[in-house]
PLY file of the C-alpha trace (Angstrom):
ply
format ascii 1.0
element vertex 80
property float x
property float y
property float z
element edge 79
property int vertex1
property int vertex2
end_header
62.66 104.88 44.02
59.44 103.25 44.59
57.44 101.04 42.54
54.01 100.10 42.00
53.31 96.69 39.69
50.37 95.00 39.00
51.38 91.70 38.78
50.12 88.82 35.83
49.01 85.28 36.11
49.52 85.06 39.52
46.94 85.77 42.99
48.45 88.86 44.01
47.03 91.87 43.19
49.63 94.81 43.72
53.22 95.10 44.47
54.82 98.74 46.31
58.43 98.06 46.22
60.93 100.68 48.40
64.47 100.91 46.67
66.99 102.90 47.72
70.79 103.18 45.99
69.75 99.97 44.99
69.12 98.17 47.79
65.28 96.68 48.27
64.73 98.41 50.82
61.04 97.63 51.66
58.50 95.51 49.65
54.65 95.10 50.08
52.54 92.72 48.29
48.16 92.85 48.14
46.66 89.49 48.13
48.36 86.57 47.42
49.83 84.01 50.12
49.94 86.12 53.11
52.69 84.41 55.30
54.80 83.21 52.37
54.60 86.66 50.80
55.55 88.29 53.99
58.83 86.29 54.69
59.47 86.66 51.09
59.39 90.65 51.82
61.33 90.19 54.91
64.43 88.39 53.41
64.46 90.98 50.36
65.08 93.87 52.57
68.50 94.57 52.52
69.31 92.77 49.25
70.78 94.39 46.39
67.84 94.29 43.36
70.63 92.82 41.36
70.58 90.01 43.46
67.18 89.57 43.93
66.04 89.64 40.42
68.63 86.78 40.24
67.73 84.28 42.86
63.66 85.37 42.24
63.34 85.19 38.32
61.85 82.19 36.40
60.22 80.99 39.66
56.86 78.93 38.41
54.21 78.43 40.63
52.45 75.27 39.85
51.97 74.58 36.35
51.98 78.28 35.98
54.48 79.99 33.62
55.54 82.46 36.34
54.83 83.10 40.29
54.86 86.13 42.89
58.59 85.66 43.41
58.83 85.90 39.20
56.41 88.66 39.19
58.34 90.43 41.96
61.84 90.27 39.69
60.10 91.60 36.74
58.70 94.47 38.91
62.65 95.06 40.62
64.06 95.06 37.37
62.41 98.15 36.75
65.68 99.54 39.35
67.97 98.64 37.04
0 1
1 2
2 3
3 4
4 5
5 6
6 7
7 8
8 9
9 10
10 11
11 12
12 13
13 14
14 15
15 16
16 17
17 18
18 19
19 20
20 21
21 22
22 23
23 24
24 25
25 26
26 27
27 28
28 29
29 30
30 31
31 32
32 33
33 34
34 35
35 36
36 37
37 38
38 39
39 40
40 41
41 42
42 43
43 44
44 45
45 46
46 47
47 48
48 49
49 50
50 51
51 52
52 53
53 54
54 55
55 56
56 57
57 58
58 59
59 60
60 61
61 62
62 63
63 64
64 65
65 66
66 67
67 68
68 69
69 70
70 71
71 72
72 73
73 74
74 75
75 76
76 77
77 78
78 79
């Protein structure tokens, strides 16, 4: 399954998230926090969605009400 999210309230742009028998099995993000982003997307692979929507949701950046990693569950849960 793959899925595409544009993400709200938060500097990415895009999210293209690989999931197979649900397992993350790739996830790309556009914009946003380069390096963090990219070792976010490197300790996802592997993970079961379940338990990545757990560890990732309610995640605030700042004094925003959400973040990437919060953006990113909401977009995973989409596997379930």
């Amino acid at each position: 399954m793959n899925i595409d999210y544009i993400p709200r309230g938060v500097c990415s742009r895009a999210f293209h998230i690989q999931v197979e028998d649900g397992t993350v099995q790739d996830v790309q993000v556009v914009g946003g926090c380069s390096g963090n982003l990219q070792g976010l997307s490197s300790l996802l692979r592997g993970m079961k969605v379940e338990e990545a929507v757990r560890r990732l949701e309610g995640i605030r950046c700042g004094g925003k009400l959400t973040s990437c990693p919060d953006q990113i569950a909401q977009a995973m849960k989409k596997a379930l």
